[in-house]
C-alpha positions in Angstrom: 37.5 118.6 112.4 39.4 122.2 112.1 36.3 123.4 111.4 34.1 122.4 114.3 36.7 123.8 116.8 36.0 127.1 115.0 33.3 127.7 116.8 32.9 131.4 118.2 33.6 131.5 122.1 30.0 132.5 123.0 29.7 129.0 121.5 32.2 127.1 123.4 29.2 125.7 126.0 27.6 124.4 123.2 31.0 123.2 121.8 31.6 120.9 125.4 27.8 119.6 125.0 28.5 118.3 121.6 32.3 116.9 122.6 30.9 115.3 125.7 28.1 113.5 123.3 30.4 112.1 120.5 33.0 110.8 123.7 29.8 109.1 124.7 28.5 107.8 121.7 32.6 106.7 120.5 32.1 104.9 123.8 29.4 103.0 123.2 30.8 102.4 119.1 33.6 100.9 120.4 31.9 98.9 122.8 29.6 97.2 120.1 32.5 97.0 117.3 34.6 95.3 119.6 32.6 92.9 121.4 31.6 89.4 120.1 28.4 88.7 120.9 27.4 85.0 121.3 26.9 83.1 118.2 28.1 85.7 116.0 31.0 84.4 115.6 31.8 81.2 117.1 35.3 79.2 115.9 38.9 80.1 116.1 41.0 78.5 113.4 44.2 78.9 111.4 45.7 77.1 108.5 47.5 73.8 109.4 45.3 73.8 112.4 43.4 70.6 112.9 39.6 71.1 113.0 37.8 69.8 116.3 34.6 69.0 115.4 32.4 69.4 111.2 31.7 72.9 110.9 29.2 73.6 108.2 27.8 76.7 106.7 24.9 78.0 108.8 23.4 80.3 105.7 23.7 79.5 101.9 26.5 81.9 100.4 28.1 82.7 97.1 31.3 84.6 97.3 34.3 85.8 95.3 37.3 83.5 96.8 40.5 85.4 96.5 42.8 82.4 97.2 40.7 80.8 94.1 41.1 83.9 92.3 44.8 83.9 93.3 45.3 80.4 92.0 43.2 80.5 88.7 45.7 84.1 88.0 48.7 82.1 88.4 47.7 79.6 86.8 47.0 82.1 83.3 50.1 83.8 83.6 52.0 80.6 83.7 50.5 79.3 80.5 51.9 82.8 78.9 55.5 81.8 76.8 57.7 84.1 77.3 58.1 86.4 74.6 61.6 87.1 72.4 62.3 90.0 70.1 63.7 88.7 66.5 66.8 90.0 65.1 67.7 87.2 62.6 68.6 88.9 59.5 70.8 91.8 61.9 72.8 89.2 63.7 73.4 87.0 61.1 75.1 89.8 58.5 76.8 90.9 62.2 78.6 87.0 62.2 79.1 86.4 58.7 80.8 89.3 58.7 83.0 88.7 62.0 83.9 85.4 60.7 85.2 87.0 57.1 87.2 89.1 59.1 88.4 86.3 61.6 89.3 83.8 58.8 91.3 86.4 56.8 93.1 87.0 60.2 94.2 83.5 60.5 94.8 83.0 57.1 97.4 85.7 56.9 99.1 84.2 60.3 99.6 81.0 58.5 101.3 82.4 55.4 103.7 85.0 57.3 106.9 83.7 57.0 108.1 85.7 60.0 106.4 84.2 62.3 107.8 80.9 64.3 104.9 78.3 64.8 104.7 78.9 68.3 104.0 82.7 67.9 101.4 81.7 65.5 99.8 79.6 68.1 99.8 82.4 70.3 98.0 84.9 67.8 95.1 82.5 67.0 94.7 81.6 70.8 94.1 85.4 71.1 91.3 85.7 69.0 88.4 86.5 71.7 85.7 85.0 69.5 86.9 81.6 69.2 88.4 81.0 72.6 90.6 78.1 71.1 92.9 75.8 73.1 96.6 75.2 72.1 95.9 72.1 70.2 92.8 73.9 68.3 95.1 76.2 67.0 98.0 73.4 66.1 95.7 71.9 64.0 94.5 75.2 62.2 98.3 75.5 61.3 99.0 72.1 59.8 95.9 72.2 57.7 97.5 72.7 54.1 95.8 75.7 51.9 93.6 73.6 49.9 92.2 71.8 53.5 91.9 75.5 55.0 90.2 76.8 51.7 87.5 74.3 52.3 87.8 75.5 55.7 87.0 79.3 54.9 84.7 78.3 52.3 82.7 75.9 54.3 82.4 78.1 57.5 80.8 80.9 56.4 78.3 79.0 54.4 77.4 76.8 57.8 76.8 79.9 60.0 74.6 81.6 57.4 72.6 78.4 56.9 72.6 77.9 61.2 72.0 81.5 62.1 68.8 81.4 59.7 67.0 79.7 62.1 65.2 81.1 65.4 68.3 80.8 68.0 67.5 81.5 71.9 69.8 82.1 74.4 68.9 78.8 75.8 69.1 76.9 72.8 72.8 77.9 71.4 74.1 74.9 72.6 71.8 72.9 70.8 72.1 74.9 67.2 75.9 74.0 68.0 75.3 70.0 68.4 73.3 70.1 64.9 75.8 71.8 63.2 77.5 68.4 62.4 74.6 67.5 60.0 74.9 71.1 57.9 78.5 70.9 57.2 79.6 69.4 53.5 79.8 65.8 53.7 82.4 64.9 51.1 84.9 66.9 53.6 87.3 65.1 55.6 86.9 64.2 59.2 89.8 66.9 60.3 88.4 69.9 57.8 85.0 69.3 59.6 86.1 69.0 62.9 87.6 72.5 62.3 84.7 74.0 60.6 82.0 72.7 63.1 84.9 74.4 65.9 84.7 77.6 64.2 81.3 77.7 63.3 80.2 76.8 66.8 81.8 79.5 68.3 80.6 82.2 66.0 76.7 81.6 66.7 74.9 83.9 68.8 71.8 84.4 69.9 69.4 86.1 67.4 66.0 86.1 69.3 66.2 88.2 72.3 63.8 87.9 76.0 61.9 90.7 76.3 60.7 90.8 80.0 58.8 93.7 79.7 56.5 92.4 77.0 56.5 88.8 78.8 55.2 90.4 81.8 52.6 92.8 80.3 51.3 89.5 78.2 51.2 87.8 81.9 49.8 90.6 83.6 46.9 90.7 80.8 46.2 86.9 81.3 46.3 87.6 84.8 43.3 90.5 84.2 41.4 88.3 82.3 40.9 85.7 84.8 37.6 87.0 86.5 36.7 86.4 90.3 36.3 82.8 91.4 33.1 81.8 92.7 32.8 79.9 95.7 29.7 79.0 97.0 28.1 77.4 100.0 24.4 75.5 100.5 23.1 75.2 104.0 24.0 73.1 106.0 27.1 71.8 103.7 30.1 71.0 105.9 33.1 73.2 105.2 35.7 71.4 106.9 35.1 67.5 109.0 36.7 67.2 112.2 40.3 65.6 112.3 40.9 67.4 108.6 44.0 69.9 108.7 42.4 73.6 107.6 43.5 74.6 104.7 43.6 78.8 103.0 40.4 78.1 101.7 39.0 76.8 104.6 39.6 79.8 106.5 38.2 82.3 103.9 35.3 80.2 104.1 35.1 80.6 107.8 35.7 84.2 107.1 33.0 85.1 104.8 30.5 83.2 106.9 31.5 85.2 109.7 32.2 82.2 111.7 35.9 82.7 112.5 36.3 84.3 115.8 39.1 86.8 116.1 40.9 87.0 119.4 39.8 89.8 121.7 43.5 92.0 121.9 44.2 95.5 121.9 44.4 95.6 118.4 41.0 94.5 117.7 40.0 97.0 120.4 42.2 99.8 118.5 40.5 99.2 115.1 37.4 99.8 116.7 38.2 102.8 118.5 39.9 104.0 114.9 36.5 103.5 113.0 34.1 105.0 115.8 36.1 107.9 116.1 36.5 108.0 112.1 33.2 107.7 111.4 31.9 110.0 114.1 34.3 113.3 113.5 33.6 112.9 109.9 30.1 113.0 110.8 29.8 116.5 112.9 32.5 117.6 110.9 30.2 117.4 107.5 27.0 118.8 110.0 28.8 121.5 111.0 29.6 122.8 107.5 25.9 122.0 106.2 24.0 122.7 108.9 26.2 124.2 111.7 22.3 125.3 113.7 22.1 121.6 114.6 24.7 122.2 116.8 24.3 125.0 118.8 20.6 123.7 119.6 20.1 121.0 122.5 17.0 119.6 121.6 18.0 118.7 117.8 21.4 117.4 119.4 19.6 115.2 122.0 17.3 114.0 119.6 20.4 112.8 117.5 22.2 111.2 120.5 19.0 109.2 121.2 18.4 108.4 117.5 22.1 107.3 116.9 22.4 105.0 120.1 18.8 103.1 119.5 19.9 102.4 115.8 23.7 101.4 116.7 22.1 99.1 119.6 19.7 98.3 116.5 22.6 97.2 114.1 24.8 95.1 116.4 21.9 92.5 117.5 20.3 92.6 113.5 23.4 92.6 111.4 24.5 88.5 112.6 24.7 86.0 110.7 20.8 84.9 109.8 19.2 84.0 106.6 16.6 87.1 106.7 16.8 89.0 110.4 19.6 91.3 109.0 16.7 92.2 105.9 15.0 93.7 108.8 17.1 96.2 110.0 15.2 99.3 109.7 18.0 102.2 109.0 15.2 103.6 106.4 13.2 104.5 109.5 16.3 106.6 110.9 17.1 108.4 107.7 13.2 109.4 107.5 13.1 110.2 111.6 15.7 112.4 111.2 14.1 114.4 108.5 10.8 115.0 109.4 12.5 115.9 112.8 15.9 118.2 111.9 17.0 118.2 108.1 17.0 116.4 104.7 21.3 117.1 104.7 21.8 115.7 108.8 20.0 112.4 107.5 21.9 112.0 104.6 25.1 112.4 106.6 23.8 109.6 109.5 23.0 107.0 106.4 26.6 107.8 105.0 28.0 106.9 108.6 25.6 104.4 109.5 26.2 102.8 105.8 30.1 102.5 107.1 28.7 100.6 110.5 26.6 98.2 109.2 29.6 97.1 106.2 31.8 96.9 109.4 29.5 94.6 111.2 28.2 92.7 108.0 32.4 92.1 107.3 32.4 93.9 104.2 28.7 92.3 102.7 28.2 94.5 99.7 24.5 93.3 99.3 23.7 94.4 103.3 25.3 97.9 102.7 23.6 98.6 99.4 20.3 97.2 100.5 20.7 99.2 103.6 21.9 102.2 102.3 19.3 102.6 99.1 16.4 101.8 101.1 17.3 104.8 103.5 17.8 107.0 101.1 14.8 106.7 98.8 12.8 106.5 102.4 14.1 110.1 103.3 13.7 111.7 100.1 9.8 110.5 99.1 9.2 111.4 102.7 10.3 114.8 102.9 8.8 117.3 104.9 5.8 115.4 105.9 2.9 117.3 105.3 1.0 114.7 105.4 0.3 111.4 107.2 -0.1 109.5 104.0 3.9 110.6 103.4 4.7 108.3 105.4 2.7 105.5 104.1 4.5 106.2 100.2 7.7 106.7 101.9 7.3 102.5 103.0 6.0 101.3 99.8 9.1 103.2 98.3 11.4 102.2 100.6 9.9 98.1 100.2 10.1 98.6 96.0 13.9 99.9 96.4 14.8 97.0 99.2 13.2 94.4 96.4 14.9 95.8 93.4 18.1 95.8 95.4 17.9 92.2 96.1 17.5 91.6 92.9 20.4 93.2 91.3 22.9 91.5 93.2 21.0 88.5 92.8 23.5 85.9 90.2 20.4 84.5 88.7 16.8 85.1 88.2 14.8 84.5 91.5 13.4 81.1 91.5 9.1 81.4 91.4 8.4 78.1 91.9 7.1 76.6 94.8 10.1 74.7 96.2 12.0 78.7 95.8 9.4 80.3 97.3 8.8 77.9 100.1 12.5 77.6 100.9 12.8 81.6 100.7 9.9 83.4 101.9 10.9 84.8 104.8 13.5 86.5 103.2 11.4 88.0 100.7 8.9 88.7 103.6 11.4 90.3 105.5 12.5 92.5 102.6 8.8 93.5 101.7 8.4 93.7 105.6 11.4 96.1 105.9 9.3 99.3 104.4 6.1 99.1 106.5 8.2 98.1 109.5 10.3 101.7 108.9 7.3 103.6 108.5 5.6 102.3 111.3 8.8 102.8 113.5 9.6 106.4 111.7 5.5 107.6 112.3 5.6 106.4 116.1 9.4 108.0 116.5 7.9 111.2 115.0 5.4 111.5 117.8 7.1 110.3 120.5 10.8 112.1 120.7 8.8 114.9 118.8 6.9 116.2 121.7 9.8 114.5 124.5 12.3 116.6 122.9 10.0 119.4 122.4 10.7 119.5 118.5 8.6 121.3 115.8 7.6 119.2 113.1 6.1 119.5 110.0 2.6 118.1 111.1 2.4 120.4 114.0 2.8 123.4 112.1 0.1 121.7 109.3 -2.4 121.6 112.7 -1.2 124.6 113.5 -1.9 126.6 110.4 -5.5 125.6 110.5 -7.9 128.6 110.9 -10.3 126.5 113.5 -7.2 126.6 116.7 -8.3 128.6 119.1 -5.5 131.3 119.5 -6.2 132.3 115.8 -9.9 132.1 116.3 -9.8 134.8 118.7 -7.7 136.9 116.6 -9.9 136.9 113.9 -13.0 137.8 116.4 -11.0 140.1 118.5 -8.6 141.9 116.1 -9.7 141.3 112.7 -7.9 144.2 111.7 -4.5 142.3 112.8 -5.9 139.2 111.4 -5.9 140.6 107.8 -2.5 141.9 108.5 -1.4 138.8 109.8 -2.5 137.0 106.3 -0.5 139.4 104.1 2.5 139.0 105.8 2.5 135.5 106.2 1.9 135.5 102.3 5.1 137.6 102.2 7.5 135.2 104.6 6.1 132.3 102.9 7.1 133.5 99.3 10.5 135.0 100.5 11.1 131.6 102.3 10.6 129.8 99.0 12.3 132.1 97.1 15.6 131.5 99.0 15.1 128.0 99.9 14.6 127.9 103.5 11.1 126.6 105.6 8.3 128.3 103.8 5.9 126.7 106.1 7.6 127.3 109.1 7.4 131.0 107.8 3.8 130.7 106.9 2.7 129.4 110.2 5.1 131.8 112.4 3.7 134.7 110.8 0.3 133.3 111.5 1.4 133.9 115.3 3.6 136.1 115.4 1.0 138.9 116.8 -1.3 136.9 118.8 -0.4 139.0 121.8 -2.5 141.9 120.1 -5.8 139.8 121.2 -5.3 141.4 124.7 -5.5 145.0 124.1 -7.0 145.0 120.2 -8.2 148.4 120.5 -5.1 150.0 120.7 -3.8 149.3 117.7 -4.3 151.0 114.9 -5.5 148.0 112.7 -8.4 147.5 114.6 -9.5 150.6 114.7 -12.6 151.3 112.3 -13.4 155.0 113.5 -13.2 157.6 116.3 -10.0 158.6 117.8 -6.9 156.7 119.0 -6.8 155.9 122.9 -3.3 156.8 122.8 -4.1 160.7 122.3 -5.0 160.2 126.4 -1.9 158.7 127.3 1.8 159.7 127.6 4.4 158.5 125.4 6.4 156.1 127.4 2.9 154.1 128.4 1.9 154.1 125.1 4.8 152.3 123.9 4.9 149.9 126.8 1.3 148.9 125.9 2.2 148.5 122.3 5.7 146.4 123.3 4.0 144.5 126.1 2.1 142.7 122.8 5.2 140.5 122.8 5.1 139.9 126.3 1.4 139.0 126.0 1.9 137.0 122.7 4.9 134.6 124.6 2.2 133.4 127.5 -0.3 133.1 125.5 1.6 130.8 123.3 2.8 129.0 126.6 -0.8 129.0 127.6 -1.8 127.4 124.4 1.9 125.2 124.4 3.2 126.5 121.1 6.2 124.8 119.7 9.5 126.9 120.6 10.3 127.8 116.9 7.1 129.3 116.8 7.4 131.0 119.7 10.7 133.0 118.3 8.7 134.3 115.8 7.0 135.7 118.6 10.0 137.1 120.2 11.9 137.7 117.8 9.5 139.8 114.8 10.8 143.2 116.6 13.6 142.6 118.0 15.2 145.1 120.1 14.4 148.0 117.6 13.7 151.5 118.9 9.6 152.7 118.6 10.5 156.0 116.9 7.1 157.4 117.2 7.3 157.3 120.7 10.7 158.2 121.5 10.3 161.4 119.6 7.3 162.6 121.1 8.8 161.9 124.4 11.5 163.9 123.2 9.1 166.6 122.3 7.2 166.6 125.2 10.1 166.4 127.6 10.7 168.9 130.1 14.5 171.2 130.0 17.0 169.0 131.3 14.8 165.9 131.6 16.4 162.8 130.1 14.8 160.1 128.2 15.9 156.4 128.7 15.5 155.1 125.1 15.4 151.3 126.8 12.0 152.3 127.6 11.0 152.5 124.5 12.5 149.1 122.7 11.1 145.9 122.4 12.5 143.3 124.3 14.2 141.6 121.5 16.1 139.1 120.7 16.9 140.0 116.9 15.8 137.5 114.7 18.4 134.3 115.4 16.9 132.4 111.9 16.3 133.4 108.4 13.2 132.7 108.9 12.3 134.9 111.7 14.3 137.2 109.7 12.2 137.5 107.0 9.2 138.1 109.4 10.8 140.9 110.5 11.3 142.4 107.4 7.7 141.6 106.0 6.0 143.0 109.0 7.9 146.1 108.3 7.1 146.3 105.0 3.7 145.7 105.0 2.8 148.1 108.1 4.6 151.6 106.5 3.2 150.5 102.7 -0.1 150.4 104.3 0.7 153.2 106.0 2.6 155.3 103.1 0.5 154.2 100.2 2.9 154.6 97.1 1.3 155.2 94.0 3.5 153.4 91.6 5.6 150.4 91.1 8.7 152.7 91.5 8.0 154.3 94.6 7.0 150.8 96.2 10.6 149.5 95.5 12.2 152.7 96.2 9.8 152.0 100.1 10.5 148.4 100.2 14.9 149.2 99.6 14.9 151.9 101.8 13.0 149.9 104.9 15.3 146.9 104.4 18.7 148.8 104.2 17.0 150.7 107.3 17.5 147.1 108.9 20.5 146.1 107.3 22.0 149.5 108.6 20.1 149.1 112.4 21.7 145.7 112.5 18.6 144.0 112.8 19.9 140.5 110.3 23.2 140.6 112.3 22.1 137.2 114.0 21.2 135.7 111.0 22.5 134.1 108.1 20.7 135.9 105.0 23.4 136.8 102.5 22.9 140.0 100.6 22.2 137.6 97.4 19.0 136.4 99.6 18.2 139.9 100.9 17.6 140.8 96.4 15.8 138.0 96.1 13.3 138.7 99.1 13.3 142.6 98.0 12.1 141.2 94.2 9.5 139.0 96.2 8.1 141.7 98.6 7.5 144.2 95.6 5.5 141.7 93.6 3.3 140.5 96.3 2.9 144.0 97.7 1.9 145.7 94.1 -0.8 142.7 94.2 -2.2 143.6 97.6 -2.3 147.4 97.9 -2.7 148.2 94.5 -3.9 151.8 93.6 -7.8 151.3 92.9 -10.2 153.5 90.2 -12.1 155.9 91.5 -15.6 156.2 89.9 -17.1 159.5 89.4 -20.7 160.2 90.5 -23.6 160.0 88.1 -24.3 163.3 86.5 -27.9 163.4 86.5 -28.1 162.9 89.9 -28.5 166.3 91.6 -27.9 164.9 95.3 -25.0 165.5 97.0 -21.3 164.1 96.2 -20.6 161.7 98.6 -16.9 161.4 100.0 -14.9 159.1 98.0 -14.0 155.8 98.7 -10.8 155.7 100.8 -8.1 153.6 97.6 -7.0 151.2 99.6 -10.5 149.8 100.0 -10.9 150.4 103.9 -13.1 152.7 106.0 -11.1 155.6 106.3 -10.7 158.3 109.4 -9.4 161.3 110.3 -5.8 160.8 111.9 -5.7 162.4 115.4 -2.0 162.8 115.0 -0.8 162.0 111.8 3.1 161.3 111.2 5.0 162.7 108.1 6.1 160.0 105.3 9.5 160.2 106.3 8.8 159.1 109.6 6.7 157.0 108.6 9.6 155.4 106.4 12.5 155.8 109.4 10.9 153.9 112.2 7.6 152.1 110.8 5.6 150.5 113.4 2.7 149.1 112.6 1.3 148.5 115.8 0.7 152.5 116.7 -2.5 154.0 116.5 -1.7 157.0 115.5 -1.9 157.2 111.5 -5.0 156.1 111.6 
């Protein structure tokens, strides 16, 4: 978005034209996201509502069910134990040790004859790990030594045998009830008692949760759960009337695009959010690959139109219907707009228009894809569209990719037989149909907002490149010297064109125009002049360059006359542009009285300077071409050494200033200019006369293959070099 309101301030009318058409056409986005149209979506329902009447599914529909998903997830991570890290052999040295250490504590209270009985109740109470009561500890005292030898004997042996076995945190208390049944039977009843108390409280745990693990195990069964199918004939009730709605219910409801949301502000917002979204993204990513688009009326009328017919398009074709939304003809828009603008402005609209149609289709991956791939293929086997038969394999492509898209979202293999084909024809019709319908529409769209928006499209140049229209018939009979000049340099714009990637037959056929205007006054141009003097050596200066300019003039209403496309007609205007006739201007100069001053406006053309690569590279070919036929160089070296020095001439008059030719593109067309110029005026032989002939040596044949004559008023090289124009009579 920064980057569109970049634009230059000579640009800002252009920059309102193009804000005013995206307000309109977010407008009208909003307008169709937001509004429900009849039947589109036709029941409002929430869990735990009550349904009023059977609602049942008005198109057959598989579908990934998250609730079901959801449910199956839970299910698998449920199943999943939880998971405990064993340290059996650790904790049970840990406890036999502990209880060693706590038996020889209370066997040395019971011997110490220091101590009363009741401070030796106290010091057993205090041991942490055994937690005994008042009358535990009594009975630990009045044991005699050989009863507390079983005791210590007997303990540790229990809690070794116990703590061998897997002990949880929840299941202490039960390793403590079956300690009974691992204690010495032929013990008495009071040394048991005592050893099953101090065993019992020595046990720990010796398997410990591990939550992390437990919930990576989960998470993994979780994961391996895959989507949950639900699926829908026709005609199968979803939910009976008087049944409460359940979760599922509504996501059925929901797929099928029969829940109707409430019309609120927020329903309004989203659609405001994703017009205006999808939109700025859109002349945002124009702007930075093809920024001309928007500084040129026609091209951005043509879009407005274009964009509003296909959204209208969308809203009343993207429904829910077995087959209509297989018609929906975006394939036809992505090949309008590139026959008509560019290859890089159609692939942007079937981005955006991709993002529409899943917003209307409530997220259908099928319709977007289907939509989507069809377009694409459509614009790219289409092309430039030389041809009318382009058109014609641009539908078959786009029908094969609509088919083959089907078929790989498709669960199973299409059913052939005759009950599957009977029961699903249209919407294989309507799939096949899809590709002849976007031709047809694309072929008639091509015509139609062609010539009502006035643009120039591939198949007018093709018509107009043929030799048998009228404007280049007379240029052949009238100025055949032109003509032939005319060939060569189209040959030169339309390699230079290719060479750096721009419209080579744009260049070709602009070229082939560019100067028509020459068929008014032929003679005084020095092309078309096959002997005697030039009709300028009457005139003055200043009228011979106004006849020589007024060829521009001349050339623009005849290509009104003859209704020449407007891109053509810059060629026209544009193949000088405001450059300074040299030859004239200094002989003015010369012929100028003391004191007398020369308006050098007088002797420009009208100009503008090229605005386009393309008319760029016109310009630079027609220079080229007039001072090497002009100049003649010998060798390879001195035609580069012409051909750099005439094209830094430009660079340095400012001539590419309205362009967008890079330097990278200007030693690219230098490299093409050479090698098509070295093939057309190469340096011929010339052949010596007979010897045994005794007549006279005729002149010799002029090397570059023309009749040659005797320049009235020749011009040095380097003038020749400094301000070339081939369209003075003067060198001869």
């Amino acid at each position: 978005m920064a980057a569109f309101f970049a634009i230059r301030p000579s640009q800002w009318v252009n920059h309102g034209v193009v804000l005013s058409l995206v307000g309109s056409v977010s407008i009208l986005m909003t307008t169709l996201f937001a509004w429900q149209t009849p039947g589109n979506r036709q029941f409002h329902l929430n869990a735990g509502d009550v349904a009023p009447y059977d609602i049942v599914a008005p198109a057959p529909i598989v579908y990934e069910s998250e609730i079901l998903t959801e449910q199956a997830r839970e299910r698998a991570a449920q199943s999943v134990p939880d998971q405990f890290d064993s340290s059996e052999g650790r904790v049970r040295r840990q406890q036999k040790n502990r209880a060693r250490e706590i038996l020889d504590f209370i066997a040395i209270v019971r011997r110490d004859p220091y101590l009363s009985p009741e401070l030796q109740t106290d010091y057993l109470r205090a041991i942490d790990d055994l937690k005994l009561s008042a009358e535990e500890a009594f009975q630990i005292q009045e044991l005699d030594e050989e009863e507390w030898a079983a005791v210590a004997n007997e303990t540790p042996r229990a809690l070794d045998r116990i703590m061998a076995e897997e002990i949880r945190e929840s299941t202490v208390a039960s390793a403590r009830r079956r300690l009974t049944s691992l204690i010495d039977t032929d013990l008495s009843d009071e040394v048991s008692a005592i050893t099953v108390r101090l065993t019992g409280a020595l046990i720990r745990p010796n398997s410990i949760y591990n939550p992390t693990r437990t919930e990576e195990m989960k998470e993994a069964a979780r994961n391996a759960v895959p989507a949950q199918l639900h699926s829908f004939a026709r005609g199968e009730t979803i939910i009976r009337a008087g049944d409460v709605a359940t979760a599922e219910d509504v996501e059925a409801l929901t797929q099928l695009g029969l829940l109707q949301s409430e019309w609120d502000w927020w329903h309004v917002l989203r659609a405001s959010v994703m017009s205006v979204l999808v939109l700025t993204t859109a002349i945002g990513a124009i702007y930075r690959l093809r920024p001309a688009t928007l500084l040129n009326y026609q091209e951005l009328a043509a879009l407005a139109a274009i964009v509003v017919i296909w959204l209208l398009a969308a809203k009343f074709m993207i429904i829910i219907h077995d087959w209509v939304p297989y018609l929906y003809p975006l394939a036809a828009m992505s090949m309008l707009v590139t026959v008509l603008i560019d290859l890089r402005i159609a692939v942007v609209l079937i981005i955006a228009f991709s993002l529409t149609v899943n917003f209307l289709s409530n997220n259908n991956i099928l319709m977007v894809s289907y939509a989507t791939l069809g377009a694409l293929s459509g614009a790219l086997i289409l092309g430039r569209a030389e041809r009318l038969s382009s058109f014609l394999w641009a539908g078959l492509g786009v029908a094969l990719t609509n088919f083959l898209t089907y078929v790989a979202f498709r669960n199973t293999v299409i059913d052939l037989s005759t009950t599957g084909l009977s029961y699903n024809s249209p919407l294989y019709f309507s799939i096949i149909l899809n590709g002849g319908l976007s031709a047809s529409v694309a072929l008639i769209g091509y015509f139609v907002l062609g010539n009502l928006f006035n643009l120039t499209t591939s198949l007018q140049l093709s018509e107009l490149s043929r030799p048998a229209h009228p404007l280049l018939r007379q240029l052949l009979l009238k100025a055949p010297g032109t003509y032939h000049h005319t060939i060569i340099v189209s040959n030169l714009a339309e390699r230079a064109a290719a060479a750096i990637g721009v419209d080579a037959l744009l260049a070709r056929v602009g070229a082939y125009y560019h100067d028509i205007g020459k068929t008014v006054r032929p003679y005084f141009f020095t092309e078309n002049i096959m002997e005697g003097t030039s009709p300028h050596d009457k005139l003055d200066p200043k009228t011979s360059a106004q006849i020589i300019i007024s060829h521009v003039t001349d050339g623009l209403d005849l290509a009104q006359k003859y209704r020449l496309p407007p891109r053509i007609r810059d060629f026209i205007r544009e193949h000088h542009g405001h450059s300074l006739m040299q030859y004239f201007y200094q002989q003015a100069q010369r012929d100028a009285e003391e004191g007398e001053e020369l308006d050098p406006e007088d002797f420009r053309y009208p100009g503008p300077y090229p605005r386009s690569k393309e008319t760029a590279l016109l310009l630079l070919a027609d220079t080229c071409e007039a001072a090497v036929r002009s100049v003649r160089p010998s060798t390879r070296e001195e035609l580069e050494a012409l051909v750099n020095k005439l094209i830094d001439g430009r660079v340095a008059e400012g001539a590419l200033n309205n362009c967008d030719l890079t330097f990278k593109d200007l030693q690219t067309v230098r490299q093409v200019f050479v090698q098509v110029l070295q093939g057309v005026h190469h340096p011929r032989i010339s052949y010596p006369e007979p010897v045994q002939r005794a007549e006279p040596k005729a002149a010799p044949p002029a090397t570059n293959g023309h009749k040659a004559h005797a320049p009235e008023k020749p011009a040095p090289v380097e003038q020749e070099v400094a301000g070339v124009e081939e369209d003075v009579s003067v060198s001869g």
